[in-house]
N, C-alpha and C positions, 0 to 999 in steps of 0.2 A: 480346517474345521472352524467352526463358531466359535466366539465366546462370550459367554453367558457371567451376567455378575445379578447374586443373589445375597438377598436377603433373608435367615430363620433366626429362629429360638433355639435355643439349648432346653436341657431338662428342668433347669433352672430359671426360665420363663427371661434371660439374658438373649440379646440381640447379639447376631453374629450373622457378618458379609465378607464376602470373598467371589473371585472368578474361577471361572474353569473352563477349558477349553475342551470341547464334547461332541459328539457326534450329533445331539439336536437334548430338546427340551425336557425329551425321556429321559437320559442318561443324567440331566444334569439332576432332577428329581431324585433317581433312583440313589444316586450319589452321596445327596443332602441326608436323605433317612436313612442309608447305610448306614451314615456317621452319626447316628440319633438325634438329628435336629430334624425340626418343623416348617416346612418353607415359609415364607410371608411370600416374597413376591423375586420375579425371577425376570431379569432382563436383557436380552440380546444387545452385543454392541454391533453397529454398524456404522460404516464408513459415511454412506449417504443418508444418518441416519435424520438429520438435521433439512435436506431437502426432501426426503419422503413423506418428513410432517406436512409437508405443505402440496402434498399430491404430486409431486417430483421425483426422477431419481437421473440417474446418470443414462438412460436408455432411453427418456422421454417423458411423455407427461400421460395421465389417467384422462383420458377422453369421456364424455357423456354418454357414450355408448358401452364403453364397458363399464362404469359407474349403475345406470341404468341395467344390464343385464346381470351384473353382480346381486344388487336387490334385488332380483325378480327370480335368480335359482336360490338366494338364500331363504325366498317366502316361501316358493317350492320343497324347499331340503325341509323348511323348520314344520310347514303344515302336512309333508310325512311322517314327522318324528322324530327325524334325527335331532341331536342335542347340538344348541347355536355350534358350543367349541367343534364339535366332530364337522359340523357342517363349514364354519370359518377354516378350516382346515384343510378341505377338499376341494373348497372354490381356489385358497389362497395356491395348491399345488395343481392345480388345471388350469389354471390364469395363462395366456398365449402371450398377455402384454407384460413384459419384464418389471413396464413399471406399476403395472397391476398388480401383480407378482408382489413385491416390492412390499404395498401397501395394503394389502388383504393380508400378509402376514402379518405387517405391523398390528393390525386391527387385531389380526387373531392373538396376538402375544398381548394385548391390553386387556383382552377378556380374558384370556386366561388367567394372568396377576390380579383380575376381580374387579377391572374397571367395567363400568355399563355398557352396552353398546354406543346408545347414544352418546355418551362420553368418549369414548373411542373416536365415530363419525366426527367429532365437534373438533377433532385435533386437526382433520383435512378438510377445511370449508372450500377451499378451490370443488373438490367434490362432494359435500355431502353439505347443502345449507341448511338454514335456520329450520326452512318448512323439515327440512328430512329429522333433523335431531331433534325436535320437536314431537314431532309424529312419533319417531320410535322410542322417544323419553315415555310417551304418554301407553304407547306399548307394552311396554316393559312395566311399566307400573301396572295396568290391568290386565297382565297375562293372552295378549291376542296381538301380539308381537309379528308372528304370519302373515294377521290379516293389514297390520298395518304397513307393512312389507309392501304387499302387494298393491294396497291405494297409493303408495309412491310409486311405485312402476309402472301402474296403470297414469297416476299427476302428468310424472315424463312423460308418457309416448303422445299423451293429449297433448298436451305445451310444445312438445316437438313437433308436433303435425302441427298447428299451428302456427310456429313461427316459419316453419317453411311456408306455408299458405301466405303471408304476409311476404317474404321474401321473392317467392315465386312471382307475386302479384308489381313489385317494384323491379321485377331484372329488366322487363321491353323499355320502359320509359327512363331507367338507366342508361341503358345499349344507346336510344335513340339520345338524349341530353350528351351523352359521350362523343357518339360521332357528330352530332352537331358541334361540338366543339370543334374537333380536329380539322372537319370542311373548313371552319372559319381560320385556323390555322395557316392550312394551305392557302387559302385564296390570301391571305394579307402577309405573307411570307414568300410566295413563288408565284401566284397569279396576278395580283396587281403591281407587282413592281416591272413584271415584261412588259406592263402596259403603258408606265411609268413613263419610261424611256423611250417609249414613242411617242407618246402626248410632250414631251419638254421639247420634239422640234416640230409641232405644230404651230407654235408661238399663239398670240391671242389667251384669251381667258376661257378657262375651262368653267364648268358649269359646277354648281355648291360643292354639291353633291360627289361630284367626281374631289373635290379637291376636301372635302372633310373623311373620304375614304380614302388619298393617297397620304393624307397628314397621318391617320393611325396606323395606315402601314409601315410607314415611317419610323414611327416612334416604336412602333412591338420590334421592328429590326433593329434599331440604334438602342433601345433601354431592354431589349428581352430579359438580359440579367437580372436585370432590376426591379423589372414586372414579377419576375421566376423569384428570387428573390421575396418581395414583399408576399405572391400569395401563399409562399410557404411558412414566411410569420404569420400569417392570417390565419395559417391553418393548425398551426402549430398553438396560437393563440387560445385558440374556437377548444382545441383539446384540453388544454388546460383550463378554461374557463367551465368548458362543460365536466370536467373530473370533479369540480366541486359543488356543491348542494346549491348554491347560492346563484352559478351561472346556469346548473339543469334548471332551476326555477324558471328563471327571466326566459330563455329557450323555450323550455314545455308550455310556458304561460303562452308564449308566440305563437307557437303550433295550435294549442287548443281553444283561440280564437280565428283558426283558418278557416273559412267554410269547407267542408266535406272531413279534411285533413283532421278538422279539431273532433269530430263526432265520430270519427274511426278510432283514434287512439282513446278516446272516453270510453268505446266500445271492448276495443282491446284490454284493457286496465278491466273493466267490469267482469271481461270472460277471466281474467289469472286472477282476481279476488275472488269471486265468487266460486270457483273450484279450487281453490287454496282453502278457502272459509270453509266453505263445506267437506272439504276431506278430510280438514285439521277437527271440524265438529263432529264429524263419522268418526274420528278416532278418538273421542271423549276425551280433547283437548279445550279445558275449561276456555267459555266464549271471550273472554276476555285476554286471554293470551294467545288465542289463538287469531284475534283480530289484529294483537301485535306483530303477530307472524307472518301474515297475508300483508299487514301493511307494508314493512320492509321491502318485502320484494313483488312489491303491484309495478314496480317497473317507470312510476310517473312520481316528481316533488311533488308538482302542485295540489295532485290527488293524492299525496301520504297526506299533508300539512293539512288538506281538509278533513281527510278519517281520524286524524291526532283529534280531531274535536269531537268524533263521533265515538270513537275510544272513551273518550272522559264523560262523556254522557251516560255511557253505557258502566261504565265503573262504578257512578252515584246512582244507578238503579234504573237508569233509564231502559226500556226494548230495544232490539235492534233495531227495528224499524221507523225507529223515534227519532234514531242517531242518525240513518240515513237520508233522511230527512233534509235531514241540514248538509247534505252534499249534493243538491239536484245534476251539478252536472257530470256526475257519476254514477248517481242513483234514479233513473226516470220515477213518474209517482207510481208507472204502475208497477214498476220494481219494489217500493216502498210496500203496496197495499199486498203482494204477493206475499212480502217477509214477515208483513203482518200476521194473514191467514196461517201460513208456516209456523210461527213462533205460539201462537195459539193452539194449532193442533199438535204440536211437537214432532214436525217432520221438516225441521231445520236445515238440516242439510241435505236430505233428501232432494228441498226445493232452492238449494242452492246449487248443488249439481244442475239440475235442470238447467236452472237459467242461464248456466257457462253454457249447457249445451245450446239452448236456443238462442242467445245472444252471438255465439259463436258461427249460428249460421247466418244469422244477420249482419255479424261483419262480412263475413264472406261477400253477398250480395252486396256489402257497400264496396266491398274493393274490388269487386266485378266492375261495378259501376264509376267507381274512382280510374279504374284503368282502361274503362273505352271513352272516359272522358280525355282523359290527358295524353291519351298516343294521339287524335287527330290535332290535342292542341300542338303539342311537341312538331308533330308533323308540318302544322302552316306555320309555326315557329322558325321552322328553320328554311322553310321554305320561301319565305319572306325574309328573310337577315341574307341567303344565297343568292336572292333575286334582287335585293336592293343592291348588293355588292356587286352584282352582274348588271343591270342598269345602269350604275355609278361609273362604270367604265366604259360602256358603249355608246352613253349620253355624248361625248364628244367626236363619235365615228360616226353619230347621228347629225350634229352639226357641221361638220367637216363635209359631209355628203350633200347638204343644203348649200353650203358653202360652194363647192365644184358646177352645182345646180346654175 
């Protein structure tokens, strides 16, 4: 059985703690006011109790998918009627994943002891970010708790079609960069050196070409370690550099000067702030904290570091659309003049959803377009590296044949 260590009052308004070990949370209550105290606050020990804070337990980890469906029957249970705790209670004993399991009860034992939800949420940020604790802080302060439930459930499933739609659209051009590699693997590993070995008894000079292809086949057979070696520092480098704010900078700044490359991610960033921003503002999450919110997690430095300034504008009184202003390569002007009219007629977030939506399908068409550009480039890419390689070896079975001539 459990064990529960509690905190009450005596009749004397004096503090008294102690454990018990009980059959669950009823028992241990019924317990405390047998003896005439008053509970404060009642707490379960657990063994894993230290890695369930962190969205962990010994069974595995809380996925985005049960995180995401967890929100979405809790806004269901609460816009029934059921009360949060009865409801925290039901999800936390129907949970399939152990370690879901795990952490719907921790939630529920923190509401119960009279912490807030979003208090609760904010102890497991692997599952539950800024945007979510936010949102259901602002919930819970004006009673519509339900309805903010469900604009996170609805946030996920957008954001997650989404980044699938980006993913989807990088797997071909992947696949093809991938096996071009390997071809060029084999041909400087096992095809040109059989060829090697017949050209040293030809005697005579081979042509450039042939002899700047047998040199690097050379060298990947005699230093492969060493090649293998360095690009795992390289890579190993690249992760650590990009873990911190200062290397995502100098990287994102690279990309958002690529042609095509730099105006999809400008695109991307626009669609996760602009439905961050406006679901944070549908849930009468003041604009200025909720611009802190969307900024954190828009996913790009170079674009936080620019909205930090539109943030500050907007704090000394400036409009939104004033702020934005001063981000153009975030914000197009006709994005600007949009949040104008918006901010004017007071359907702010109304015309921020929109414009995730419609921006969202515009990236689309660019990564349409971004991906029938790059598979035929991919394709002469390597079609040209396999034919110059094939050339570089036949050039002297071509001489050699003049030569018999």
């Amino acid at each position: 059985m459990p064990t529960f260590v509690y905190k009450a009052l005596d009749h004397k308004g004096s503090e008294v703690s102690g454990s018990l070990t009980v059959g669950g949370r009823d028992a241990v209550i019924d317990k405390i006011v047998s003896d005439g105290l008053s509970p404060v606050s009642i707490t379960e020990q657990k063994e894993s109790d230290s890695k369930s804070r962190k969205g962990f337990s010994r069974t595995g980890r809380v996925s985005r998918a049960d995180v995401q469906a967890f929100i979405r029957e809790l806004a269901n249970l609460l816009t029934g009627g059921v009360p949060l705790s009865r409801a925290l209670e039901i999800l936390s004993r129907e949970a399939s994943n152990p370690a879901a399991k795990t952490q719907w009860s921790a939630i529920k034992d923190c509401v119960a002891d009279g912490m807030s939800l979003a208090d609760a949420f904010a102890k497991w940020p692997k599952s539950f970010t800024n945007v979510h604790v936010a949102m259901v802080r602002a919930g819970e302060a004006g009673g519509f708790l339900d309805i903010v439930l469900e604009q996170i459930a609805n946030f996920q499933s957008r954001e997650k079609k989404l980044i699938g739609k980006v993913k989807a659209a990088t797997i071909y051009p992947m696949i093809l960069a991938v096996l071009g590699f390997f071809i060029m693997i084999f041909l400087m590993t096992f095809f040109i050196p059989k060829f090697s070995s017949i050209f040293e008894d030809f005697g005579g000079r081979l042509p450039s070409l042939t002899l700047v292809i047998m040199g690097m086949s050379d060298l990947i057979r005699k230093y492969w370690m060493i090649i293998l070696l360095a690009v795992v520092c390289i890579i190993v480098g690249l992760r650590r550099a990009l873990s911190k704010k200062e290397g995502r900078r100098v990287m994102e700044g690279i990309l958002l000067k690529l042609p095509m490359i730099g105006i999809i991610l400008a695109r991307f960033a626009l669609v996760r702030f602009s439905r961050m921003l406006g679901t944070l503002v549908g849930a009468d999450v003041p604009l200025v904290n909720a611009l802190n919110v969307a900024n954190e997690a828009i996913g790009n430095q170079v674009l936080s570091d620019a909205l930090t300034d539109t943030v500050k504008k907007i704090r000394n009184g400036s409009p939104l659309a004033t702020g934005m202003a001063g981000c153009p390569q975030l914000f197009p002007p006709s994005v600007v003049e949009m949040i104008a009219v918006a901010e004017a007629s007071g359907r702010l977030d109304k015309e921020l959803v929109r414009l995730s939506e419609t921006f969202e399908e515009d990236l689309d068409h660019r990564l349409d377009m971004l991906v029938a550009q790059v598979e035929p480039l991919l394709l002469f890419l390597m079609a040209g590296i396999v034919g110059t390689v094939v050339m570089g070896m036949l050039l002297p079975i071509f001489n050699l044949q003049e030569l018999i001539r």
